[in-house]
MILUM-513077 format. One line per 3 residues: for each residue x, y, z of C-alpha. Coordinates in nm, 4 decimals. Example, Ala and Ser with C-alpha at 12.3 -4.5 7.8 and 13.67 -1.06 7.14 Angstrom:
! MILUM-513077
1.2300:-0.4500:0.7800 | 1.3670:-0.1060:0.7140
***
This chain:
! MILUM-513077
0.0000:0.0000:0.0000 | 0.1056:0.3651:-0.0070 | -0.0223:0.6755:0.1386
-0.0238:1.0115:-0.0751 | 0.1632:1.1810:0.2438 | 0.3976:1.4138:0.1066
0.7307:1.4326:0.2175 | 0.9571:1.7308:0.3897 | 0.9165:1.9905:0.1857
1.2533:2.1153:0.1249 | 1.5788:2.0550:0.2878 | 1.8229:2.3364:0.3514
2.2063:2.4313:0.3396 | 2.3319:2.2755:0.6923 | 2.5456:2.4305:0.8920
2.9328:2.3847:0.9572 | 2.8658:2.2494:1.3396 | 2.6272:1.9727:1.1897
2.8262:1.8722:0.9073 | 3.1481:1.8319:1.1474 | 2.8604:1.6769:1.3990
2.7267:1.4129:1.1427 | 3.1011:1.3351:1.0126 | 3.2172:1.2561:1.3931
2.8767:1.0788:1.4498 | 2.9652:0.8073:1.0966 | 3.3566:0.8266:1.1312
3.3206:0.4737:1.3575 | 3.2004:0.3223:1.0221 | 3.3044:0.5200:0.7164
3.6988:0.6146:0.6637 | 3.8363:0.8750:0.5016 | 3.7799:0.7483:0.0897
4.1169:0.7711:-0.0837 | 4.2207:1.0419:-0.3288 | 4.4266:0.9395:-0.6508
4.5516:1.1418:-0.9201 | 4.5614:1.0045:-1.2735 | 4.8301:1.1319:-1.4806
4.6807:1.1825:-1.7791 | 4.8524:1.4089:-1.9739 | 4.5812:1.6288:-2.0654
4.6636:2.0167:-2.1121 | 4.5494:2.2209:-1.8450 | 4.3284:1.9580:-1.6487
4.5050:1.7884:-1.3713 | 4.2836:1.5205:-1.2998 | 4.2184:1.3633:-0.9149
3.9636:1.0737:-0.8328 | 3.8320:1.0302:-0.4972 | 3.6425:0.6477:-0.4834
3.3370:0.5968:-0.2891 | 3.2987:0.2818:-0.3535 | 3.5679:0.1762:-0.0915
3.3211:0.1798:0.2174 | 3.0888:-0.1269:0.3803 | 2.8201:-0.0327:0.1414
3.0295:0.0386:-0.1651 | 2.8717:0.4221:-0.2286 | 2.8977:0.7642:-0.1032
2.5505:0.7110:0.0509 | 2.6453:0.5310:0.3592 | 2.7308:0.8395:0.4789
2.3872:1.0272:0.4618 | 2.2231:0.6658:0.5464 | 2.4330:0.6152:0.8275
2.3858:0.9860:0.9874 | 1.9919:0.9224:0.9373 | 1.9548:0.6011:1.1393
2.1932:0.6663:1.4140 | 2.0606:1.0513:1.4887 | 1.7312:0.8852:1.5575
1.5656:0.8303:1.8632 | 1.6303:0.3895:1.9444 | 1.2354:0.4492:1.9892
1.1937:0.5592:1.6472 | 1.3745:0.3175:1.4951 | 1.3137:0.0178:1.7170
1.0553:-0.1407:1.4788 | 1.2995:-0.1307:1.1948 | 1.4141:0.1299:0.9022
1.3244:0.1677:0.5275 | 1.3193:0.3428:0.2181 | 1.2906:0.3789:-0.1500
1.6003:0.3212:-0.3755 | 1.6998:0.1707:-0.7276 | 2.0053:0.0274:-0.5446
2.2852:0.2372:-0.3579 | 2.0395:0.4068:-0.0714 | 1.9085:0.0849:0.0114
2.2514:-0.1371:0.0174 | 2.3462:0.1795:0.2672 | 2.0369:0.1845:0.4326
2.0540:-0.1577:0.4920 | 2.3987:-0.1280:0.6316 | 2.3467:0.1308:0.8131
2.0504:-0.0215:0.9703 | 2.2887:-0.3344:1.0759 | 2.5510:-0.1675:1.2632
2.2414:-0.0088:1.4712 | 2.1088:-0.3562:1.4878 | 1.7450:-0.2713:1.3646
1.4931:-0.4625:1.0671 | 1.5066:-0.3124:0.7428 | 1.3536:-0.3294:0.4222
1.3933:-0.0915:0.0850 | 1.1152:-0.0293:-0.1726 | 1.1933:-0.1405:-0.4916
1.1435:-0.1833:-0.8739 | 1.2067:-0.5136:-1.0390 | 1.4657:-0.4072:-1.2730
1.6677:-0.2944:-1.0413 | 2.0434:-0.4323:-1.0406 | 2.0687:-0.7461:-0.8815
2.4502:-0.6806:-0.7221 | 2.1982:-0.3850:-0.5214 | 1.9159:-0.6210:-0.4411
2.1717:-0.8449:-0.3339 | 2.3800:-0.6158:-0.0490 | 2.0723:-0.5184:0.0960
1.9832:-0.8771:0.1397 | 2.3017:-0.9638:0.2392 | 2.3080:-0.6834:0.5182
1.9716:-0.8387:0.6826 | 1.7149:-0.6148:0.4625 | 1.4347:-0.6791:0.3110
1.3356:-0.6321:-0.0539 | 0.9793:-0.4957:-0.1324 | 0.9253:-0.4859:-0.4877
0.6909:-0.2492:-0.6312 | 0.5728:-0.0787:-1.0002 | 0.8162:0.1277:-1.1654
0.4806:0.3645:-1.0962 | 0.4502:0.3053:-0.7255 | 0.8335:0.3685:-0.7366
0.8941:0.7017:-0.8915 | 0.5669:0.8276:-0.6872 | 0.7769:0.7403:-0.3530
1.1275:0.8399:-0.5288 | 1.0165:1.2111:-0.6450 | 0.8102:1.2678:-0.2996
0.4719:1.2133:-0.4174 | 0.3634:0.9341:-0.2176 | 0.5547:0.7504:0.1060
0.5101:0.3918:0.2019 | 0.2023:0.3532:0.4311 | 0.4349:0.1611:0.7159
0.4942:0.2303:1.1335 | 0.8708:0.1729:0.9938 | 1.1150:0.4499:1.0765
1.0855:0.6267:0.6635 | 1.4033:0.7489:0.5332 | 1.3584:0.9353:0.2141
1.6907:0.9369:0.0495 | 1.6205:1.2950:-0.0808 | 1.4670:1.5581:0.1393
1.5850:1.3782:0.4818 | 1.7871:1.6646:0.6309 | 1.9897:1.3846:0.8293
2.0831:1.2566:0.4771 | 2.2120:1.5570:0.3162 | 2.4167:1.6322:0.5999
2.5537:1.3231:0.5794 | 2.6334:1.3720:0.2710 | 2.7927:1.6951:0.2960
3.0544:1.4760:0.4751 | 3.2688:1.4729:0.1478 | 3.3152:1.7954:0.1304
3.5106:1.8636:0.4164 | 3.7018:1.5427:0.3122 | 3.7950:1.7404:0.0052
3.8693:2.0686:0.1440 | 4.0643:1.9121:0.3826 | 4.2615:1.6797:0.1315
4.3010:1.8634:-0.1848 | 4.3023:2.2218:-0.0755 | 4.3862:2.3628:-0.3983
4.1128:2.1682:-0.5401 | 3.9247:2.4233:-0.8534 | 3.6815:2.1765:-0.9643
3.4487:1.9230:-0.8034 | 3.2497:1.6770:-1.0052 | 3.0204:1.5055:-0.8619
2.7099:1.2453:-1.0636 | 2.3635:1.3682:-1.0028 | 2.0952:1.1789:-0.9588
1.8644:1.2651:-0.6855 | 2.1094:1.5366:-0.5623 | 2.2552:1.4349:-0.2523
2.6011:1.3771:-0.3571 | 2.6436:1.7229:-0.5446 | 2.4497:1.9219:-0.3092
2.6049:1.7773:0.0154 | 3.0136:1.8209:-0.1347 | 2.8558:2.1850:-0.2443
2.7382:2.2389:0.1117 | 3.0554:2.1564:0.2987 | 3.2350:2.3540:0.0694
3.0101:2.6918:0.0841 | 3.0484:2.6695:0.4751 | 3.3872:2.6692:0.4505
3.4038:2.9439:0.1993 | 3.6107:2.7227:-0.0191 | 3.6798:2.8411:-0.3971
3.5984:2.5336:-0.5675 | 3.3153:2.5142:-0.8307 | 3.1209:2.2092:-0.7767
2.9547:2.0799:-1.1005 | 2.6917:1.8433:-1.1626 | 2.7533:1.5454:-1.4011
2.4532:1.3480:-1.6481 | 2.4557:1.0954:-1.8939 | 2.2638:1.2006:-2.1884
1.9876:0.9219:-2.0888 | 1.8509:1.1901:-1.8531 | 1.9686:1.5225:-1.8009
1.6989:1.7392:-1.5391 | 1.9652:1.9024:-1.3870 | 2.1234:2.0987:-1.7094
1.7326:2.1209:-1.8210 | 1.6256:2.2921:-1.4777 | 1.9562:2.5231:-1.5128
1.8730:2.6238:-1.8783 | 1.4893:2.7258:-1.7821 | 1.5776:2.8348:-1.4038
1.3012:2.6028:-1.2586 | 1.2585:2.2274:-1.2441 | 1.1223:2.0813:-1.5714
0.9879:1.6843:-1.7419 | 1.2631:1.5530:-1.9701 | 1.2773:1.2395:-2.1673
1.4613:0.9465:-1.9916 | 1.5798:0.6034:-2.1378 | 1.6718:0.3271:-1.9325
2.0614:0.1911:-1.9249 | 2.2766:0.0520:-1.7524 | 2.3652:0.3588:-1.5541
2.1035:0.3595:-1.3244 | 2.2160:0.5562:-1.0184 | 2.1731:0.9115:-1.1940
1.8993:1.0190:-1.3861 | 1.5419:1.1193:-1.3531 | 1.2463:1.2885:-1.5464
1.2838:1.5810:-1.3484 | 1.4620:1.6883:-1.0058 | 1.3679:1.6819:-0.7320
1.1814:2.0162:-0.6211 | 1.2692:1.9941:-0.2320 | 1.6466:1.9149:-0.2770
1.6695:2.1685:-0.5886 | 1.5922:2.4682:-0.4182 | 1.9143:2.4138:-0.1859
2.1023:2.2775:-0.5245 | 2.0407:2.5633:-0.7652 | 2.2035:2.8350:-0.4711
2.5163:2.6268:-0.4711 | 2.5436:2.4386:-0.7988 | 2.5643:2.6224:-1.1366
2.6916:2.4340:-1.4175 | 2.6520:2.0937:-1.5453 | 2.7890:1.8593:-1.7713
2.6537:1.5582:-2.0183 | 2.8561:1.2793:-2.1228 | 2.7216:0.9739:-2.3188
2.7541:0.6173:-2.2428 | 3.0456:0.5678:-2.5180 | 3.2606:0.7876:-2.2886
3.1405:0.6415:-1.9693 | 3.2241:0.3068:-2.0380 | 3.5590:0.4098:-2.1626
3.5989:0.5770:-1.8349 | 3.5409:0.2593:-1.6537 | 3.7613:0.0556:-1.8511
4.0317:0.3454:-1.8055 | 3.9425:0.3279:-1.4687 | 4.0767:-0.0567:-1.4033
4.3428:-0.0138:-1.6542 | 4.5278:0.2745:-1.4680 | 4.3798:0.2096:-1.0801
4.2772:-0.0801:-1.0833 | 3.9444:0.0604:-0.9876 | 3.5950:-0.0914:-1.0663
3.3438:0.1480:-1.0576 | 2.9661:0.1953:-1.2074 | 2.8628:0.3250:-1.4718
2.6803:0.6171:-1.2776 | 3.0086:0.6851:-1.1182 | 3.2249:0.7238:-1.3568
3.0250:0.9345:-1.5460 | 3.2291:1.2210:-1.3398 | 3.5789:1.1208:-1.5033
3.4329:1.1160:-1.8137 | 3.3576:1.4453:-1.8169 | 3.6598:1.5568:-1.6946
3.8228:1.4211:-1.9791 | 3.5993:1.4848:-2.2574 | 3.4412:1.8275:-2.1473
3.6872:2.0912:-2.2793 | 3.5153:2.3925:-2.0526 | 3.6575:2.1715:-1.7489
4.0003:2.2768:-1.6745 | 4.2432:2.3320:-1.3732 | 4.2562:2.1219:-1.0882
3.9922:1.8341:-1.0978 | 3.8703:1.6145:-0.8512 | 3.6567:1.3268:-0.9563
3.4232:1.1528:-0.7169 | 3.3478:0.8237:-0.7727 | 3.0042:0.7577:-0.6165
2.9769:0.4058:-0.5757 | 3.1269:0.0694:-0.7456 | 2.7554:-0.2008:-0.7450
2.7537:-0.3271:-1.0643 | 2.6221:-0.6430:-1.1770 | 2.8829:-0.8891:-1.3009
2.7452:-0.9263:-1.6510 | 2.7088:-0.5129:-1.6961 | 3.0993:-0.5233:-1.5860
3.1835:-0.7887:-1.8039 | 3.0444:-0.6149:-2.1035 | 3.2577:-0.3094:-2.0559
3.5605:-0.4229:-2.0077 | 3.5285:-0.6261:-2.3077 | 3.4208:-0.3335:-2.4738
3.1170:-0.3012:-2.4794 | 2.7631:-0.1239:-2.3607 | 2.5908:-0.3004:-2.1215
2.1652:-0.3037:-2.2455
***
């Protein structure tokens, strides 16, 4: 069943003492990801790569998953966690809800990849499959599960986003000189989180938001200053992309994030395949969507760092790029 509750309206730009808060509250369970450079050799882009994908839940959203559950009241969470995810929230979710030893379970659509469906089974979660209708309704904030289950919507929980913004003193902190920050958008956590770590700390650096052309809302809702429907085709890179953004998370986005970039899934998979060949790095396609851009946009220059959101991807998907291929 689901309810037509809507969900928190907006979320807003935390500040410094909860972002340094929420980073001492997850640093038990998340360490420091690693930052690499790749050399290259491309004029005037000196290219860095920070990987996600190194953590228990192998994605940048443990962090916001992890500073949701445990800032809870035990009583609120006692009868277990969920939430609504194509894959990375709920593998995080999941984890996060077994280090605070609670039930979980993540909504679900059917196609969603297995190597996701798998950690959040694997972490003592529960699957609920639903429509790819009841899905986006819960995703973009229309609708919520009608549970007494502790909700965690991945995109307008304030606990998330903080979370999130994690990463950004990460970066500040490691690569001070740092000009450029890409970051894959898909609901808007990632990019909006690094953007609001770095705004507290009145750093310089320019975070930009990175699409594959499967789905781009973000360089739509930029172009016409307000959110707007765009066309979206399934792939393999399912942890960005959306027919629109997400209202309650934009209006903190669009004060912090102006630019964005496209790549297509030729350059993506090449990215992942680069990826393993230089750092022996494997990485999804939604996640290396950043280094692509870095290489192949030409209005991205100076010091780059690439985050690499998360490495779940099915074996098969893998297997097709690095024999060349684009996974269906």
């Amino acid at each position: 069943m689901m309810t037509t509750r809507p969900q928190p309206a907006t979320v807003r730009i935390p500040e410094l003492a909860e972002i340094i808060e929420a980073a001492e509250r997850i640093a038990p369970y998340v360490e420091q990801s690693p930052v690499l450079e790749l050399p290259l050799g491309l004029p005037g882009k000196r290219i860095l790569i920070k990987d996600e994908g190194q953590n228990q839940a192998g994605a940048f959203k443990l962090r916001g998953a992890l500073n949701a559950v445990m800032s809870r009241a035990r009583s609120e969470i006692s009868n277990g966690v969920c939430t609504v995810s194509s894959g990375n929230m709920a593998y995080a979710v999941a984890t996060a809800a077994r280090n605070a030893g609670v039930p979980m379970a993540a909504y679900m659509y059917a196609h969603a990849p297995q190597s996701k469906m798998d950690g959040v089974r694997a972490n003592g979660g529960e699957v609920r499959v639903v429509s790819d209708e009841t899905y986006w309704s819960y995703a973009l904030g229309h609708s919520a599960p009608d549970t007494d289950w502790a909700y965690i919507y991945p995109v307008t929980d304030q606990a998330v986003i903080t979370g999130h913004a994690s990463i950004g003193l990460e970066i500040a902190r490691q690569v001070p000189d740092v000009d450029l920050i890409l970051t894959p958008y898909g609901a808007g956590g990632l990019t909006t989180g690094a953007a609001s770590a770095l705004h507290r700390l009145n750093h310089k650096a320019e975070v930009v938001a990175i699409e594959a052309d499967v789905a781009t809302p973000v360089t739509a809702a930029l172009r016409a200053k307000q959110p707007v429907t765009v066309p979206m085709k399934r792939s393999f890179v399912k942890a960005i992309g959306a027919p629109t953004v997400i209202e309650g998370v934009w209006r903190a986005t669009q004060e912090l994030v102006h630019r964005s970039s496209v790549v297509t899934l030729a350059q993506t998979t090449s990215a992942m395949r680069l990826l393993f060949d230089k750092a022996k790095i494997v990485t999804e396609g939604a996640s290396a969507t950043s280094l692509a851009a870095a290489i192949h946009d030409p209005t991205l220059t100076g010091t780059i760092l690439c985050v690499l959101s998360g490495r779940n991807i099915d074996a098969a998907d893998y297997a097709t790029v690095l024999q060349g291929g684009i996974p269906e």
